[in-house]
PDB file with SEQRES, HELIX, SHEET and CRYST1 records, atoms N, CA, C and O in Angstrom:
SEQRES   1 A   64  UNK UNK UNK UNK UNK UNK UNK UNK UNK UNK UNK UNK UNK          
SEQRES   2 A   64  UNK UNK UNK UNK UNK UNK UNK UNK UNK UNK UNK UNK UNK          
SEQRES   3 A   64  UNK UNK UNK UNK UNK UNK UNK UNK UNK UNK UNK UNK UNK          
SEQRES   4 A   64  UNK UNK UNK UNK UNK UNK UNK UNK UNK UNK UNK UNK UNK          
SEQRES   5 A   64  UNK UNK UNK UNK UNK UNK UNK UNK UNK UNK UNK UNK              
HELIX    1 AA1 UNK A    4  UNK A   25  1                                  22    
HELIX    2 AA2 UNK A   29  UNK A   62  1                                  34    
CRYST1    1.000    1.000    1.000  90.00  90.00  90.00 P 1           1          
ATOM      1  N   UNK A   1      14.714   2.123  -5.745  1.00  0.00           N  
ATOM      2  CA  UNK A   1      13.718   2.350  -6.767  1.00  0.00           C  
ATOM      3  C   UNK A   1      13.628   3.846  -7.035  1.00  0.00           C  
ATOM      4  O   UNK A   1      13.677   4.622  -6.081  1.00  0.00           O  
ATOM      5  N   UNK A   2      13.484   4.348  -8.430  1.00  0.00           N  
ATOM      6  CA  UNK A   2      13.632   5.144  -9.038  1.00  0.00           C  
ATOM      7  C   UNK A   2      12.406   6.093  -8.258  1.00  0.00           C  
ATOM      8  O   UNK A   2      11.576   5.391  -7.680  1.00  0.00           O  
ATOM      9  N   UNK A   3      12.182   7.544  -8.162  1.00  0.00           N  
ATOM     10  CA  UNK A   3      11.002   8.294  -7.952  1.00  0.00           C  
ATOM     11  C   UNK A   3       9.979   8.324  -9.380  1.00  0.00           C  
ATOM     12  O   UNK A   3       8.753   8.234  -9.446  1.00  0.00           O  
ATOM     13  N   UNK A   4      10.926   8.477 -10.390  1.00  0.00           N  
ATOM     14  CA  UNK A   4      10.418   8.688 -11.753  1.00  0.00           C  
ATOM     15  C   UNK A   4       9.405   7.464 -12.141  1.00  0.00           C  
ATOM     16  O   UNK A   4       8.394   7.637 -12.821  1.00  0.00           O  
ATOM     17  N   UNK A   5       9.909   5.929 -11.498  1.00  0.00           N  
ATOM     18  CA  UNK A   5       8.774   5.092 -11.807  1.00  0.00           C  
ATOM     19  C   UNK A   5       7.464   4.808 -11.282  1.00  0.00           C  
ATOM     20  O   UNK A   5       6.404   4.227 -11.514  1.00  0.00           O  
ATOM     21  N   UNK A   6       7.971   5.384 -10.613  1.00  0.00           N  
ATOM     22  CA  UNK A   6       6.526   5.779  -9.568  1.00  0.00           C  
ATOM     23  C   UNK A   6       5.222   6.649  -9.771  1.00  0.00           C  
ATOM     24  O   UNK A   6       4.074   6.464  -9.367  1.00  0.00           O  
ATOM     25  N   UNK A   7       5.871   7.827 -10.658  1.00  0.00           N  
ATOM     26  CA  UNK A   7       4.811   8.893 -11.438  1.00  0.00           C  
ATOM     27  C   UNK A   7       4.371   8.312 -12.345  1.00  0.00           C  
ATOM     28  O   UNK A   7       3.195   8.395 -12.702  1.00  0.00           O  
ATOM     29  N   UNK A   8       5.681   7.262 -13.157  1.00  0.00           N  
ATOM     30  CA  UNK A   8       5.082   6.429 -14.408  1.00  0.00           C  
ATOM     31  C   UNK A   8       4.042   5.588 -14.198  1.00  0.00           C  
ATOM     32  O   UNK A   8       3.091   5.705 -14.971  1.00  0.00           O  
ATOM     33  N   UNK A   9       4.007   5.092 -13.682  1.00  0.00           N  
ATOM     34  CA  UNK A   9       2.983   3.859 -12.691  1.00  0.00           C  
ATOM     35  C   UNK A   9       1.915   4.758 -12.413  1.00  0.00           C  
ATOM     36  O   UNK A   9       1.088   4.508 -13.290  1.00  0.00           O  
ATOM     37  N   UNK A  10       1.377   5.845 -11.543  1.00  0.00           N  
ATOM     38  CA  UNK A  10       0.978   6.686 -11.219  1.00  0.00           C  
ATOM     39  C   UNK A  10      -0.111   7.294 -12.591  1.00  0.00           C  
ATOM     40  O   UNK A  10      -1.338   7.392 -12.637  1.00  0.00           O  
ATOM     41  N   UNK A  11       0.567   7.502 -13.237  1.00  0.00           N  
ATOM     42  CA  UNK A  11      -0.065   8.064 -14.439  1.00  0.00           C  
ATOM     43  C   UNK A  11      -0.905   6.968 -15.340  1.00  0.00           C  
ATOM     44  O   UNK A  11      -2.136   7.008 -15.350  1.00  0.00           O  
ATOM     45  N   UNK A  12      -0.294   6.153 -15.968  1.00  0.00           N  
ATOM     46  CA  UNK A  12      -1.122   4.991 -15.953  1.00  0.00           C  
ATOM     47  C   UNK A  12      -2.503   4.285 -15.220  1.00  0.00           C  
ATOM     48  O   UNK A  12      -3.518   3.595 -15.314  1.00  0.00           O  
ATOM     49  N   UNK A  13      -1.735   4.970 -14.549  1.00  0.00           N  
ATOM     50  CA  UNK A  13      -3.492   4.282 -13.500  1.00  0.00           C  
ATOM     51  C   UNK A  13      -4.387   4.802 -13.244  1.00  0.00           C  
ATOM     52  O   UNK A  13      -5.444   4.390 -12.768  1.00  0.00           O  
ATOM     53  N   UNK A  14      -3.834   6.463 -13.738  1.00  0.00           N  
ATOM     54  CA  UNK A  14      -4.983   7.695 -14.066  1.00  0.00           C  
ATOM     55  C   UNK A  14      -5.582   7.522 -15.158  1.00  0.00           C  
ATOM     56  O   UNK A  14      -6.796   7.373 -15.300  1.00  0.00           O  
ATOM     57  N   UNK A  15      -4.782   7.533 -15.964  1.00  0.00           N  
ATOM     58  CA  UNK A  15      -5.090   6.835 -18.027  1.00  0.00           C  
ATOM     59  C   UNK A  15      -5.869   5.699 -17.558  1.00  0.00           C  
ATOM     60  O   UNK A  15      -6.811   6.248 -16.987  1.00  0.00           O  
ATOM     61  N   UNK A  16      -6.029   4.512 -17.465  1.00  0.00           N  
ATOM     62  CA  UNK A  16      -6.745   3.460 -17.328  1.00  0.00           C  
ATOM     63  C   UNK A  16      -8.031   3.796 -16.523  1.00  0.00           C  
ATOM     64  O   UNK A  16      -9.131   3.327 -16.813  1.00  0.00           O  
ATOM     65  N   UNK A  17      -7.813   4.611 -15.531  1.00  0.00           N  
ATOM     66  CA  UNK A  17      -8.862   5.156 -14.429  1.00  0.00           C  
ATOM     67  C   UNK A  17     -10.010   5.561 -15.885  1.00  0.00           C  
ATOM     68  O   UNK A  17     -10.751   4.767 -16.464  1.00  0.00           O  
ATOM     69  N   UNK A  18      -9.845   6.831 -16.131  1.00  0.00           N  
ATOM     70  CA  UNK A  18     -10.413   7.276 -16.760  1.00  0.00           C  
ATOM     71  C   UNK A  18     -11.083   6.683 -17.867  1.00  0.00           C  
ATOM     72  O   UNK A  18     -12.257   6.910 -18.160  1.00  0.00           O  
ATOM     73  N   UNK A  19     -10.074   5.678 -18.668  1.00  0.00           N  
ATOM     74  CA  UNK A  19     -10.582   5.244 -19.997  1.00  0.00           C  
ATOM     75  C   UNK A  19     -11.749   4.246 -19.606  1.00  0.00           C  
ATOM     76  O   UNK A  19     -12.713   3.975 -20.321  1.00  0.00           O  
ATOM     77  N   UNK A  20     -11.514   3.802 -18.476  1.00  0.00           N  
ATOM     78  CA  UNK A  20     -12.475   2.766 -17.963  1.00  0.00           C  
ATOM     79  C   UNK A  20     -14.108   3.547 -17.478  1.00  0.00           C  
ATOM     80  O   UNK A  20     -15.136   2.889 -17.638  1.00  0.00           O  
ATOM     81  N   UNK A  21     -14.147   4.458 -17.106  1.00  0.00           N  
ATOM     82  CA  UNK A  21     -15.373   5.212 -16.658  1.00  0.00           C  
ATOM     83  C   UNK A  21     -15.631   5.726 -18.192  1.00  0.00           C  
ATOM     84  O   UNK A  21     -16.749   5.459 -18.634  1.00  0.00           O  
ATOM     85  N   UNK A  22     -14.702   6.456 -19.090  1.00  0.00           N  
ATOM     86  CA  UNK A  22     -15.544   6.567 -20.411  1.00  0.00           C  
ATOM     87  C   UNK A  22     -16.524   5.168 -21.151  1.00  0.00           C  
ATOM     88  O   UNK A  22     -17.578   4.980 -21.759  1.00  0.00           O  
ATOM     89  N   UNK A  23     -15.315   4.401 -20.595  1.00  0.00           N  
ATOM     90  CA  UNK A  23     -16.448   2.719 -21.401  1.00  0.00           C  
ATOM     91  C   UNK A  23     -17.584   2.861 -21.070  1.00  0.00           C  
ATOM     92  O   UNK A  23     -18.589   2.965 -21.773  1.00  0.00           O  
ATOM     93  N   UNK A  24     -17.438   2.872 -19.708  1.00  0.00           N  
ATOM     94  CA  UNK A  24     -18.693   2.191 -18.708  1.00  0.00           C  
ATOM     95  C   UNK A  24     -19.522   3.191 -19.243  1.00  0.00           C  
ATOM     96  O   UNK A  24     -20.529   2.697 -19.752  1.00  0.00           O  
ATOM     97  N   UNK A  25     -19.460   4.613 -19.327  1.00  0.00           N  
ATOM     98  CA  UNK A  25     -20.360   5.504 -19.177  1.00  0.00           C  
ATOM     99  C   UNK A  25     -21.277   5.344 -21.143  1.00  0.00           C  
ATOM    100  O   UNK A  25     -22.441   5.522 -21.501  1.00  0.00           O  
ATOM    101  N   UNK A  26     -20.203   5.006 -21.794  1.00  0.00           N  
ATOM    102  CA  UNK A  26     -20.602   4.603 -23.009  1.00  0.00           C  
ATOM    103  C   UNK A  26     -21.075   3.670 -23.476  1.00  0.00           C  
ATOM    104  O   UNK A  26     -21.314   3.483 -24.669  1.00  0.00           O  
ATOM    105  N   UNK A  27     -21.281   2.918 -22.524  1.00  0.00           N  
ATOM    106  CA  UNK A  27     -21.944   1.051 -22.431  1.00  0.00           C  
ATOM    107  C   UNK A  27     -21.015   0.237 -23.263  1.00  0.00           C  
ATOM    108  O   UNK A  27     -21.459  -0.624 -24.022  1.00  0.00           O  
ATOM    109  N   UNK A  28     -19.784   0.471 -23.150  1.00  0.00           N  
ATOM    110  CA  UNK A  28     -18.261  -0.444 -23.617  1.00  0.00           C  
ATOM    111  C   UNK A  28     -18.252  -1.600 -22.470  1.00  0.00           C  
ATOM    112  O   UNK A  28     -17.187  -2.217 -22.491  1.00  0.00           O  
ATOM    113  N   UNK A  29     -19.106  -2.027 -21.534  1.00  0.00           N  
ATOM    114  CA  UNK A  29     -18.508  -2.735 -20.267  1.00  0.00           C  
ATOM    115  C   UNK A  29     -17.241  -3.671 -20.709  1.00  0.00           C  
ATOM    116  O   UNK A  29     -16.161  -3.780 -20.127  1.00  0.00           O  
ATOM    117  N   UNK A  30     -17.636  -4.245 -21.775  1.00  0.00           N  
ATOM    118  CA  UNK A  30     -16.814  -5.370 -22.303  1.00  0.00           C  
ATOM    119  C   UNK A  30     -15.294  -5.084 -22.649  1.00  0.00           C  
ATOM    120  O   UNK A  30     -14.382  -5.898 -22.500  1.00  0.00           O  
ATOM    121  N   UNK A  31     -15.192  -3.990 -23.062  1.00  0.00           N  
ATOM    122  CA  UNK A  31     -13.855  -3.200 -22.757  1.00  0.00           C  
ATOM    123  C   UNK A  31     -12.757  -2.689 -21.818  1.00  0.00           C  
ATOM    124  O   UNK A  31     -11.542  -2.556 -21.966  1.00  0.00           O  
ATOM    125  N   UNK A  32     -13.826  -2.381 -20.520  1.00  0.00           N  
ATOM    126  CA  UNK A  32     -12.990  -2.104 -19.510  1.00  0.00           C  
ATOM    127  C   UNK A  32     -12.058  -3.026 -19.187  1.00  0.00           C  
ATOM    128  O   UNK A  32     -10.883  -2.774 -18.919  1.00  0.00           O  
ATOM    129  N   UNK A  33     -12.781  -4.542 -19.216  1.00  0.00           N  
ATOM    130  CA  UNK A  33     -11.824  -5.462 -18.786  1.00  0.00           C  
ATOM    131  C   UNK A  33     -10.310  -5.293 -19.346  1.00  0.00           C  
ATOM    132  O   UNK A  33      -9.318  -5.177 -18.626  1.00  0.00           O  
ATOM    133  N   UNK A  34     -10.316  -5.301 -20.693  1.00  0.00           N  
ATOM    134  CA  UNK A  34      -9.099  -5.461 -21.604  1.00  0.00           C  
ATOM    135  C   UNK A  34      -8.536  -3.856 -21.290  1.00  0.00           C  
ATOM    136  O   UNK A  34      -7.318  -3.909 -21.456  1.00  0.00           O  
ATOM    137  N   UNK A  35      -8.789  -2.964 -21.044  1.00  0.00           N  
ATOM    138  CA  UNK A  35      -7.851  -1.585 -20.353  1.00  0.00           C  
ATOM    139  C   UNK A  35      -7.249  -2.008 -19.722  1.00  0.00           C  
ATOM    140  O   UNK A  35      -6.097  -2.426 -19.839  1.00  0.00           O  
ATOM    141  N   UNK A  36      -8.344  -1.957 -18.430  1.00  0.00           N  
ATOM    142  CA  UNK A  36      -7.444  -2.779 -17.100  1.00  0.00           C  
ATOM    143  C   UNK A  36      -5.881  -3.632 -17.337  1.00  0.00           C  
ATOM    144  O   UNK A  36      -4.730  -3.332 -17.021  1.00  0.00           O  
ATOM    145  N   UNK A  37      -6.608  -5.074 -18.197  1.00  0.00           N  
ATOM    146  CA  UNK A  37      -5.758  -6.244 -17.939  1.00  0.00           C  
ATOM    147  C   UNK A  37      -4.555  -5.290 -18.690  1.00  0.00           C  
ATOM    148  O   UNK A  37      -3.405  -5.485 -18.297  1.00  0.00           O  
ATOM    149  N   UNK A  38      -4.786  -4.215 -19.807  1.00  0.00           N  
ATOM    150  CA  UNK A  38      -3.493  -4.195 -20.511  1.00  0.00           C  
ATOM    151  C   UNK A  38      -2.420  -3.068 -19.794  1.00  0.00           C  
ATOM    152  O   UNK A  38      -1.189  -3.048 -19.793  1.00  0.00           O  
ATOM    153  N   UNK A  39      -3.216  -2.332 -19.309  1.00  0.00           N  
ATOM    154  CA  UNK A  39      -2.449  -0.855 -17.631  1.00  0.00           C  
ATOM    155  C   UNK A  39      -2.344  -1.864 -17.078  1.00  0.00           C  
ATOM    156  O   UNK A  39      -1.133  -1.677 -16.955  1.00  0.00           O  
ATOM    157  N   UNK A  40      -2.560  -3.288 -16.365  1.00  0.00           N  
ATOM    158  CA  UNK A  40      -1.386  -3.971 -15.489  1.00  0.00           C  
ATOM    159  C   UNK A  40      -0.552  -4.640 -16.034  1.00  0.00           C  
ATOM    160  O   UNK A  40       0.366  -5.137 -15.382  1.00  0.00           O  
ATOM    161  N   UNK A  41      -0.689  -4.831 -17.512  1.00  0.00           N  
ATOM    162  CA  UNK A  41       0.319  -5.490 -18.466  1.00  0.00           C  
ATOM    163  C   UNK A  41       1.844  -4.831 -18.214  1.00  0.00           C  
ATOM    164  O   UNK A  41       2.826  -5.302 -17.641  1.00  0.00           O  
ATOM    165  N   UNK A  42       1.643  -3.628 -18.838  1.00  0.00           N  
ATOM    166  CA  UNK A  42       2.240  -2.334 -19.121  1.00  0.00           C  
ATOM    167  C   UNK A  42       3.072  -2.370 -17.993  1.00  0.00           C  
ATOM    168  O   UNK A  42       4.288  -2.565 -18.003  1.00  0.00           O  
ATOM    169  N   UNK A  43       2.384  -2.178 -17.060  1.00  0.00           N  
ATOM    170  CA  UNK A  43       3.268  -1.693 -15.798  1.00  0.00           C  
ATOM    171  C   UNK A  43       3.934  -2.961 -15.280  1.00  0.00           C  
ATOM    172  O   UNK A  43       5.054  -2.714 -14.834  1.00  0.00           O  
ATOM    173  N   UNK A  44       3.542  -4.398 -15.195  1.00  0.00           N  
ATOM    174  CA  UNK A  44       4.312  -5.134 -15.069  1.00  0.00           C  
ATOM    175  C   UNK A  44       5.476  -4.831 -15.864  1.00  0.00           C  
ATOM    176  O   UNK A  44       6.522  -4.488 -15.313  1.00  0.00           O  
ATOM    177  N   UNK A  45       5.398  -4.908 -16.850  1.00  0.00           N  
ATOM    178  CA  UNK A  45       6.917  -4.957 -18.252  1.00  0.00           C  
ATOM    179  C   UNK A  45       7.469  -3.911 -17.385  1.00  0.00           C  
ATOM    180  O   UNK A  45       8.644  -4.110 -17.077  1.00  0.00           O  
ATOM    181  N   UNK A  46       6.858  -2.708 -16.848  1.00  0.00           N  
ATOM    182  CA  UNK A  46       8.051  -1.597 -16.448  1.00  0.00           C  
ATOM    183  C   UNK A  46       8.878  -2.110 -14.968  1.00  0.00           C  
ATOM    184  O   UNK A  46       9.978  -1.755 -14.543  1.00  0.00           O  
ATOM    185  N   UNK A  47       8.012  -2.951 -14.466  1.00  0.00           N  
ATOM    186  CA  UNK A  47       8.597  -3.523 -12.971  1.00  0.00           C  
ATOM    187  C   UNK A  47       9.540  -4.588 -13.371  1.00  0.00           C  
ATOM    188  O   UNK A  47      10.078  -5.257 -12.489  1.00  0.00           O  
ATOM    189  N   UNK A  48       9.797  -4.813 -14.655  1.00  0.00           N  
ATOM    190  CA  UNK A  48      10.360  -6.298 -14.025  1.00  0.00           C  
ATOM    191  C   UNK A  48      11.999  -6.078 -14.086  1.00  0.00           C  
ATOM    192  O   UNK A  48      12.784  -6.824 -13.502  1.00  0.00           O  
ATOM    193  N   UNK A  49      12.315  -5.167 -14.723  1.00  0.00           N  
ATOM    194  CA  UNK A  49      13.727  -4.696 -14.151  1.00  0.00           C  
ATOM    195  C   UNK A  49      13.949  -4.126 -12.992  1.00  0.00           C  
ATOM    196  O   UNK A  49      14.929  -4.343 -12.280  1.00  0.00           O  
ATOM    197  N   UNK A  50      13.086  -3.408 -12.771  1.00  0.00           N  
ATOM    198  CA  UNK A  50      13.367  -3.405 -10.779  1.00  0.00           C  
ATOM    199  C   UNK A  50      13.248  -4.900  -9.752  1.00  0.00           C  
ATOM    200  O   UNK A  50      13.965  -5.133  -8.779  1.00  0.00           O  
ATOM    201  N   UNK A  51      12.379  -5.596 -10.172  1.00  0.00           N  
ATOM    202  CA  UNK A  51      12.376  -6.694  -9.420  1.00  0.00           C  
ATOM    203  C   UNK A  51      13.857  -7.665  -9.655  1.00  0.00           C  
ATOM    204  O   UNK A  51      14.517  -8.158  -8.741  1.00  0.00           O  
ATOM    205  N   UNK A  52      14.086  -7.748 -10.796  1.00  0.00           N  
ATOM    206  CA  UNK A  52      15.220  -8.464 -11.069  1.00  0.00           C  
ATOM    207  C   UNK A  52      16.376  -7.687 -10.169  1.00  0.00           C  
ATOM    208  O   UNK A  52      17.243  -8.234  -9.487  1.00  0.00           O  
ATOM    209  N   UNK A  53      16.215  -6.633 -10.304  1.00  0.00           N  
ATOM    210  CA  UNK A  53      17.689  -5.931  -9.778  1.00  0.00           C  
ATOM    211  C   UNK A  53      17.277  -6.299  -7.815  1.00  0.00           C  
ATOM    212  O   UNK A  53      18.184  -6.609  -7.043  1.00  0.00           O  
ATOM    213  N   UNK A  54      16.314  -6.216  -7.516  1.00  0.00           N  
ATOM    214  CA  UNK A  54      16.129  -6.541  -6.257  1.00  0.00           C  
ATOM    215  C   UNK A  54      16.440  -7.687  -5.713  1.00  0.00           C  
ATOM    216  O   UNK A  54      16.853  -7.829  -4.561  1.00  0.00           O  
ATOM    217  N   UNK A  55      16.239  -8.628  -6.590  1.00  0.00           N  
ATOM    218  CA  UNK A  55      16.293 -10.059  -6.772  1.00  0.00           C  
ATOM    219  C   UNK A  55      17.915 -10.357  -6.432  1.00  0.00           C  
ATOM    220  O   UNK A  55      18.431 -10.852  -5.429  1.00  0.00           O  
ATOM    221  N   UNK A  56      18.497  -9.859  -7.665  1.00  0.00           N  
ATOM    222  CA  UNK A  56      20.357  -9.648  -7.598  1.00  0.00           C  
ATOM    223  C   UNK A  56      20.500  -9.072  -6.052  1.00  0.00           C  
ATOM    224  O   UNK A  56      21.128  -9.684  -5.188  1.00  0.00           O  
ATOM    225  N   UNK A  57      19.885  -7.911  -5.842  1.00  0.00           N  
ATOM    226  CA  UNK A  57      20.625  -7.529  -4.415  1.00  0.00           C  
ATOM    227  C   UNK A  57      20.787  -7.847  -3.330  1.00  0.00           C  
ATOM    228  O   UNK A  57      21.666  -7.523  -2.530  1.00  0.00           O  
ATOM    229  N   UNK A  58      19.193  -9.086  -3.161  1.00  0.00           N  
ATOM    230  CA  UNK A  58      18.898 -10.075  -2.302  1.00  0.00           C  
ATOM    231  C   UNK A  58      20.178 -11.012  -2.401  1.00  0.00           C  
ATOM    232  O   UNK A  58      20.751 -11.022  -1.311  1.00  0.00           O  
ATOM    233  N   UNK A  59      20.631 -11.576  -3.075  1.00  0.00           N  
ATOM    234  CA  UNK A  59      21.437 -12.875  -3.831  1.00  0.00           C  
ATOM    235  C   UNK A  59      22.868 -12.202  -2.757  1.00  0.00           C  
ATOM    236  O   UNK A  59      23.444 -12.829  -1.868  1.00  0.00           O  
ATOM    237  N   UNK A  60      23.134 -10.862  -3.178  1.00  0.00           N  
ATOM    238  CA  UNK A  60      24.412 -10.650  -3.023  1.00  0.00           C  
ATOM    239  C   UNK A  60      24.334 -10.110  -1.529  1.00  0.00           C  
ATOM    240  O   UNK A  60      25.412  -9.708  -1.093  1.00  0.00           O  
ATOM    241  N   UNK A  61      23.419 -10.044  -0.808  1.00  0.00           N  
ATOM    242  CA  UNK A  61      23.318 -10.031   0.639  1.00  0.00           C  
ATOM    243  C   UNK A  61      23.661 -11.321   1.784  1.00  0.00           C  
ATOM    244  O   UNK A  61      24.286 -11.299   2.845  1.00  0.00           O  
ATOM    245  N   UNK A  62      23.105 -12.198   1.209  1.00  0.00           N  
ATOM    246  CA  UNK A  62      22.764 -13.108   1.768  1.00  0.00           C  
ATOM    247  C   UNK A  62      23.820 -14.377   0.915  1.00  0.00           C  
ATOM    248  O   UNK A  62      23.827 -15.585   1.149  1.00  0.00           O  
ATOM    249  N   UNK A  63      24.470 -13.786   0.115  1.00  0.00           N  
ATOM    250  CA  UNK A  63      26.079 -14.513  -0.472  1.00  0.00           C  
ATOM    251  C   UNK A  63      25.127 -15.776  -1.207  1.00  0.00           C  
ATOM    252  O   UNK A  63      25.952 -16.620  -1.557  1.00  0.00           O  
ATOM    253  N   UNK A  64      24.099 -16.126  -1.485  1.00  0.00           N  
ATOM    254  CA  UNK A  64      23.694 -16.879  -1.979  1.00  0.00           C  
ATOM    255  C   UNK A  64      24.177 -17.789  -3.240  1.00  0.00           C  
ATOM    256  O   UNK A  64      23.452 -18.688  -3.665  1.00  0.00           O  
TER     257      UNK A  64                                                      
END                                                                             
């Protein structure tokens, strides 16, 4: 796994951190939810080519 996806991930969760305490602090509660759900959206879509490739490497270990 890349170092670079890691800051990406990382950063995101600062962005969401934040946007979520502006809601709250702005009486958005109803908003935070949909940040959240969409910063773990996001970052899923960026994981799922690492998982797949993990997936493959598992396969070709174990001759599956």
């Amino acid at each position: 796994m890349e170092v670079g996806i890691l800051f990406k991930i990382a950063t995101i969760g600062i962005i969401v951190a934040i946007l979520n305490q502006v809601l709250v602090r702005s009486g958005r509660d109803e908003y935070t939810m949909i940040t959240t759900l969409a910063g773990l959206i996001i970052v899923l879509m960026m994981l799922i080519p690492s998982l797949k490739q993990l997936f493959d490497y598992i396969e070709t270990v174990f001759d599956l």
